[in-house]
C-alpha positions in Angstrom: 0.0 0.0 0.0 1.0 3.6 -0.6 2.5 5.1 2.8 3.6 8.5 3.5 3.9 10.1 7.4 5.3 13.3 7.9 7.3 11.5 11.0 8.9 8.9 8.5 11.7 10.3 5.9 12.3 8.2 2.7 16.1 8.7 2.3 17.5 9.7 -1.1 18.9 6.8 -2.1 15.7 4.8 -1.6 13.1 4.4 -4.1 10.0 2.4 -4.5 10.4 -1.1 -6.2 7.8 -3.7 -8.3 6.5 -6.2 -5.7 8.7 -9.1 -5.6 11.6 -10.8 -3.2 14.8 -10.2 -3.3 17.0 -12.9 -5.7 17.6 -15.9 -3.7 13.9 -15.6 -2.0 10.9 -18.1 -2.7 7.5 -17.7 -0.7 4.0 -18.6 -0.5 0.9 -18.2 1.3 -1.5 -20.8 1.6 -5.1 -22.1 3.7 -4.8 -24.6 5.5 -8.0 -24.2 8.0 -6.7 -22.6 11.0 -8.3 -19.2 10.9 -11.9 -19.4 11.8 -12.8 -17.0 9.3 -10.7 -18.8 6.9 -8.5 -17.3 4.3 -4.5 -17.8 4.1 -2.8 -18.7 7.4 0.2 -20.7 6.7 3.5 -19.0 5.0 6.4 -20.2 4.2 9.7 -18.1 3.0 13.0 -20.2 1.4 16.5 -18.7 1.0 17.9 -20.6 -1.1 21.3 -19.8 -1.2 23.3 -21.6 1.1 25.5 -18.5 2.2 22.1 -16.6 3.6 23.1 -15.0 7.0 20.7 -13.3 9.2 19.4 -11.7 12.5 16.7 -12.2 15.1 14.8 -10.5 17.8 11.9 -11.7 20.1 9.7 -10.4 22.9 10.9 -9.7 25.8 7.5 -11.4 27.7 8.3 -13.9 30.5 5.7 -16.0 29.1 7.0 -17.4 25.7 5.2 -19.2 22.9 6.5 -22.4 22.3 7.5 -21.1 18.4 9.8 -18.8 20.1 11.5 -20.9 22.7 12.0 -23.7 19.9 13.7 -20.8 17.2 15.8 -19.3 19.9 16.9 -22.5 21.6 17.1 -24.7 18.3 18.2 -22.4 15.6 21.5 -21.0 14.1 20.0 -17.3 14.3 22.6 -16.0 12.6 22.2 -18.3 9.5 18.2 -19.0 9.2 16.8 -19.8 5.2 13.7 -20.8 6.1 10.8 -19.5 8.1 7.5 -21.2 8.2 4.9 -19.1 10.2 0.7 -19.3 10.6 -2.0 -17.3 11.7 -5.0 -18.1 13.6 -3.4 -20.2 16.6 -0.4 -18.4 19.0 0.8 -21.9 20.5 1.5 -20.1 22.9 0.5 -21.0 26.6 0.1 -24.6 25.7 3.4 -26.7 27.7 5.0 -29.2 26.5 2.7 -30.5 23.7 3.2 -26.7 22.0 6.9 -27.4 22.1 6.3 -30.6 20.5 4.0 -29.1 17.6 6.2 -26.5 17.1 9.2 -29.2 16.1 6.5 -31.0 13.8 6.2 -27.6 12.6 9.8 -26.6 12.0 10.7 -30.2 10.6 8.2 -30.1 8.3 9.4 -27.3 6.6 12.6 -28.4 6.8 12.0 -31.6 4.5 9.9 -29.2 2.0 12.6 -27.1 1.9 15.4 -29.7 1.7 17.2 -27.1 4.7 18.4 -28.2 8.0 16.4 -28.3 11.0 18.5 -25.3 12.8 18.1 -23.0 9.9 14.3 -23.8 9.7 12.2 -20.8 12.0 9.0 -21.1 13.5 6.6 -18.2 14.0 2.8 -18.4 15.0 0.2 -15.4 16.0 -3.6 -16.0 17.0 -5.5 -16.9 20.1 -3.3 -17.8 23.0 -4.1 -21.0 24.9 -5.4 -23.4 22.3 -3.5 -26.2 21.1 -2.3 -26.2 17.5 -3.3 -28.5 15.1 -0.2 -29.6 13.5 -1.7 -32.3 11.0 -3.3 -28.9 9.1 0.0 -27.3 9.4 2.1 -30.2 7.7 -0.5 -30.3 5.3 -0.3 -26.3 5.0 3.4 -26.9 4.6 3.2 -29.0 1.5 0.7 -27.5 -0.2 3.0 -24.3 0.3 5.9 -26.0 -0.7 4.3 -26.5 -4.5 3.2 -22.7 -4.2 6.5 -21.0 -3.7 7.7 -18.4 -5.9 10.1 -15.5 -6.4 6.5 -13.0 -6.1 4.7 -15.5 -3.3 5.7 -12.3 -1.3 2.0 -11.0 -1.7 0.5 -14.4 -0.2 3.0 -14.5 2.6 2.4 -11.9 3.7 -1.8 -12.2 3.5 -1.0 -15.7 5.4 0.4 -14.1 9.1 -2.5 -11.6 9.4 -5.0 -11.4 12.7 -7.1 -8.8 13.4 -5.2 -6.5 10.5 -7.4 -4.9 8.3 -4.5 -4.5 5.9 -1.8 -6.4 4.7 1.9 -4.8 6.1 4.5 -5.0 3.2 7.4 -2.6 1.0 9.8 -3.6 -2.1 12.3 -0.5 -1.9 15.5 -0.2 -4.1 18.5 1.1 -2.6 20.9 2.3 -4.2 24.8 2.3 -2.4 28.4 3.1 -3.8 28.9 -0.5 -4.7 25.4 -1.4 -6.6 22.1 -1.2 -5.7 20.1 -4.1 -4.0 16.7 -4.8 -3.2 15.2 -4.8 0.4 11.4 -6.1 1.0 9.6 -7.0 4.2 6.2 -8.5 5.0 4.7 -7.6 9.1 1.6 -8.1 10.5 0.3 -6.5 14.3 -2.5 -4.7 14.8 -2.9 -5.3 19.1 -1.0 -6.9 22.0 0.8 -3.7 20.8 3.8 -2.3 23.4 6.9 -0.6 23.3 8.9 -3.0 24.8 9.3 -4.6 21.0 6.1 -4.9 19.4 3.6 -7.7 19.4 4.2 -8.5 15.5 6.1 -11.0 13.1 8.8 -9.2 10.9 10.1 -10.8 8.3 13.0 -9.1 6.1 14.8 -10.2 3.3 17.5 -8.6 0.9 19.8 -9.6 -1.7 22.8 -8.1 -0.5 25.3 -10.2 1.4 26.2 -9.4 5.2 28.4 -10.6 7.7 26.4 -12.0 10.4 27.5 -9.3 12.8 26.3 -6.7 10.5 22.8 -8.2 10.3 22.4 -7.9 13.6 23.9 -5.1 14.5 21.6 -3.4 12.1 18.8 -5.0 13.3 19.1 -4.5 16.6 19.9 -0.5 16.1 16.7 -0.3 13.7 14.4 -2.4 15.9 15.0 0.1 18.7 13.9 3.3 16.7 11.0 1.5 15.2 8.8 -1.9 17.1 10.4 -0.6 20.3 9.2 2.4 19.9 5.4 2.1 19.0 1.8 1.2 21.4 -1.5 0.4 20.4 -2.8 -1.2 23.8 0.7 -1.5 25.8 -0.2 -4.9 26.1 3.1 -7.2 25.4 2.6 -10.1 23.5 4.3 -13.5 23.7 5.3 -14.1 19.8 6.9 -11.0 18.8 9.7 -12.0 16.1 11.5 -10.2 13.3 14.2 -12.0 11.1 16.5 -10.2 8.8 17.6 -12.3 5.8 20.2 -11.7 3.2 21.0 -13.9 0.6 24.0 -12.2 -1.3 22.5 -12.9 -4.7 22.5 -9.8 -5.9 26.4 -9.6 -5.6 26.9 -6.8 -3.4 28.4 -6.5 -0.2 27.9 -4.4 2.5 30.9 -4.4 3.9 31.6 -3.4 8.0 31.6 0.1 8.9 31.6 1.4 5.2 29.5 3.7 3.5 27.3 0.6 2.1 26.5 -0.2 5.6 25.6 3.7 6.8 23.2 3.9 3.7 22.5 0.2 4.2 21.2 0.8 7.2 19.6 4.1 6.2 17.2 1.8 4.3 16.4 -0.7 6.9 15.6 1.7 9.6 13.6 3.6 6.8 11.6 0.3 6.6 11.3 -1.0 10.1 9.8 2.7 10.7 7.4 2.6 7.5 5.9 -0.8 9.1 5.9 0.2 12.6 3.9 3.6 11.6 1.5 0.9 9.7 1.1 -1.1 12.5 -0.1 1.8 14.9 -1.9 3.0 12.3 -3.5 -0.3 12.0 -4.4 0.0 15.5 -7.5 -2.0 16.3 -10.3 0.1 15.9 -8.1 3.1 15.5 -9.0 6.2 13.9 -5.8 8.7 14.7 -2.0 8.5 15.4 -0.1 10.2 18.1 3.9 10.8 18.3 5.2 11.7 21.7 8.5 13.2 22.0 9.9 13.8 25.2 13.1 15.5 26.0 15.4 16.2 29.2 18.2 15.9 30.9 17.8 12.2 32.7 17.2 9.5 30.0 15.3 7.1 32.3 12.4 9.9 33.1 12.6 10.8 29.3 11.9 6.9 28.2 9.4 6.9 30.8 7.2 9.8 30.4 7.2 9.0 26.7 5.8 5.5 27.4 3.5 6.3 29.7 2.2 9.2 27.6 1.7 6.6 24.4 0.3 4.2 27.1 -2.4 6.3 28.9 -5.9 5.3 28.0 -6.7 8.9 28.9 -5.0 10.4 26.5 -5.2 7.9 23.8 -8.9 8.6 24.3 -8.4 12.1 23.9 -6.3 11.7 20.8 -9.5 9.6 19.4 -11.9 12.6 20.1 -9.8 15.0 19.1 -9.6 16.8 22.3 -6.7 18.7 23.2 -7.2 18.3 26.9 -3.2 18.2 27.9 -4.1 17.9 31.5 -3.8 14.1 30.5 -0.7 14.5 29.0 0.6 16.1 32.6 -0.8 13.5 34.6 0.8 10.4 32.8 4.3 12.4 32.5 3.3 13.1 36.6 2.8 9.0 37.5 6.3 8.1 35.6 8.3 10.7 36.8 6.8 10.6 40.7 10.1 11.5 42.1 11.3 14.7 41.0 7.7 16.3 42.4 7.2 18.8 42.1 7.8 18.7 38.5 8.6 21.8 36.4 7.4 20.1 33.3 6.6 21.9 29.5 4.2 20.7 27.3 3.3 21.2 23.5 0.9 19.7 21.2 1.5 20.4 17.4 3.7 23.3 18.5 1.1 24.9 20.3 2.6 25.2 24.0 0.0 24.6 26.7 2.1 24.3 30.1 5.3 25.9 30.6 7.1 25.1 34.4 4.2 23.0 35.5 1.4 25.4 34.9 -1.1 26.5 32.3 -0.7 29.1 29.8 -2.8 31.2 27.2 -3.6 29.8 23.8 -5.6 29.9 20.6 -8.2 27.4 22.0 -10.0 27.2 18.4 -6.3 26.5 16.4 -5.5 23.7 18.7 -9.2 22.4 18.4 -8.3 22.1 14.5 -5.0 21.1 15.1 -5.7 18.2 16.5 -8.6 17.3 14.4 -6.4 15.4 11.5 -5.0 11.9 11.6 -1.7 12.8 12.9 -1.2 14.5 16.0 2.2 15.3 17.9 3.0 15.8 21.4 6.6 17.5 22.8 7.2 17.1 26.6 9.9 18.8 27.7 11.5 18.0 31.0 14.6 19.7 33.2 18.1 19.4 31.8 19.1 18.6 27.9 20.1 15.5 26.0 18.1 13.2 26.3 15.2 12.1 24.2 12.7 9.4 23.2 9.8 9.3 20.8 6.8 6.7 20.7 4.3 6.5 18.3 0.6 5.3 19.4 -2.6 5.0 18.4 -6.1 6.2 19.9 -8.5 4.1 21.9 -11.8 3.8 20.5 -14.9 2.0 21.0 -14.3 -0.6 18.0 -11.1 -1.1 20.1 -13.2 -2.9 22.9 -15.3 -4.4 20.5 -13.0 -5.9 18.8 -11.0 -7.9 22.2 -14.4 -8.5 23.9 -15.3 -10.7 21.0 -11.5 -12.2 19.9 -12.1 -15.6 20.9 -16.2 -16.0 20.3 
């Protein structure tokens, strides 16, 4: 889809590609009954180059699904090819026995794939608490396995969503001193949205070749700035996972700390941000988008305050009615910050200042009314001292929001 967010900058050596993986990438989306609404829910992505290298990162939830303990316990992370992942069913919450299917899982794909076991990862996303069927998976997986294709990107990527009302996806070009490559993604999250890395899949995949090191290293530095940074319900889910792959088919290397890996990683962090701006804007039952940007001299109150801004269901309601009522803003900046009272804090919305050293000040009343009336609206705390600063990016609370999790499982 068409994206463009005054918050997220295309850089000038990025550009726009035809849909379609990088070389060295095979996918496909298939049904294979899970989802009770039915539809695609099983994908599966092949590198088949045996030189891929890549890069993980997973929730940080003390309660795991059993896809994630298998991948990060079982699994060369720094030289995955495959990834088989499905929708409708977490596996998560479901002991020993999810363990178990998630193995079935991972060495089924690994026979359709002709790939290793270790370099075979398992992702899932649905309902937490219900066993998996794994007989429709294995099926899934071989029906997928006749389906893969350099463009099965599309189907893949149809195949992880939930509640999304929109598929998550990019193909960009970028173009660095030594050739240009091709770098595409496919996401899916749309609740069990927190800052404390998303509730999502990820999957990246480019045709340049990395060092492992540099995979995650990039990775790592992009995820912060992007699913790190984003809320829809500050609920932390149990699945999160984002792989970067790189083949090295297209016969460039991004070499360590060279300008290839600076614009390099330009482009990914371009990306991760596109998706995560997607995501919250994909908010369930959202209708508006909120940025927070808190600055200061003490970087734990500045991560704070901007997290508990983004988290507030006062404020998120506020940014869904379109009310510029920063008292809620103060009060949410007040319960992270609780000991530094009393607290000399500034506060802006969409350059507007309302509060300046803890206390109200005049305004245009009517311009802020409008200001905040569009689907974008931006927030600036400022706290004592200078820098330090953190940004989130959240969505509203609406009704549908309620809705939508009061009916999940029925």
């Amino acid at each position: 889809m068409s994206f463009s967010s005054r918050w997220v900058e295309t850089p000038a050596h990025v550009t726009e590609a035809e849909p379609g993986l990088p070389q060295g990438f095979r996918a496909a989306g298939v049904a294979c009954g899970l989802k009770l609404s039915g539809g695609l829910d099983l994908g599966l992505l092949v590198a088949d180059e045996p030189g891929t290298t890549s890069a993980a990162r997973f929730t940080r939830s003390g309660v795991l699904a059993a896809p994630v303990l298998l991948t990060q316990e079982r699994c060369r992370l720094d030289a995955l090819r495959v990834v088989v992942a499905n929708a409708g069913n977490a596996n998560a919450a479901t002991g020993r026995r999810g363990v178990e299917d998630a193995a079935r899982m991972q060495g089924g794909a690994s026979m359709a794939a002709g790939i290793r076991e270790d370099q075979v990862a398992v992702a899932s996303t649905g309902v937490i608490g219900v066993p998996l069927d794994v007989d429709k998976v294995i099926k899934g997986i071989l029906a997928a396995r006749g389906e893969l294709a350099p463009y099965g990107d599309d189907t893949f990527g149809e195949a992880i969503r939930t509640t999304d009302k929109f598929a998550k996806s990019a193909a960009l070009d970028v173009a660095l001193p030594s050739g240009t490559v091709r770098l595409t993604a496919q996401a899916k999250g749309a609740g069990m949205i927190s800052p404390a890395f998303a509730t999502m899949l990820c999957f990246v995949q480019t045709d340049a070749a990395l060092a492992p090191e540099t995979a995650d290293l990039l990775l790592g530095v992009c995820v912060k700035r992007s699913f790190d940074r984003i809320s829809v319900d500050g609920q932390l889910s149990t699945n999160d996972t984002a792989i970067l792959m790189a083949s090295g088919a297209g016969g460039v290397r991004v070499a360590p700390e060279s300008a290839d890996e600076v614009r390099f990683g330009e482009a990914l962090d371009y990306l991760l941000r596109r998706l995560a701006m997607l995501i919250v804007r994909d908010g369930e039952g959202a209708k508006r988008v909120g940025r927070v940007v808190v600055h200061g001299g003490h970087e734990p109150h500045v991560v704070a305050a901007a997290r508990a801004v983004a988290g507030s269901p006062l404020v998120k309601a506020a940014l869904h009615g379109g009310d510029p009522n920063w008292g809620r803003i103060a009060q949410a900046v007040g319960q992270a910050v609780h000991d530094s009272a009393p607290l000399p804090v500034d506060v802006w919305i969409e350059d507007t200042q309302v509060c300046a050293k803890g206390a109200a000040i005049p305004y245009d009343e009517r311009a802020l009314a409008a200001a905040v009336a569009g689907e974008e609206v931006e927030y600036t705390v400022g706290l004592p001292g200078e820098g330090a600063e953190a940004e989130v990016f959240f969505s509203d609370l609406s009704h549908e929001y309620v809705t939508i999790n009061a009916e999940y499982t029925t």
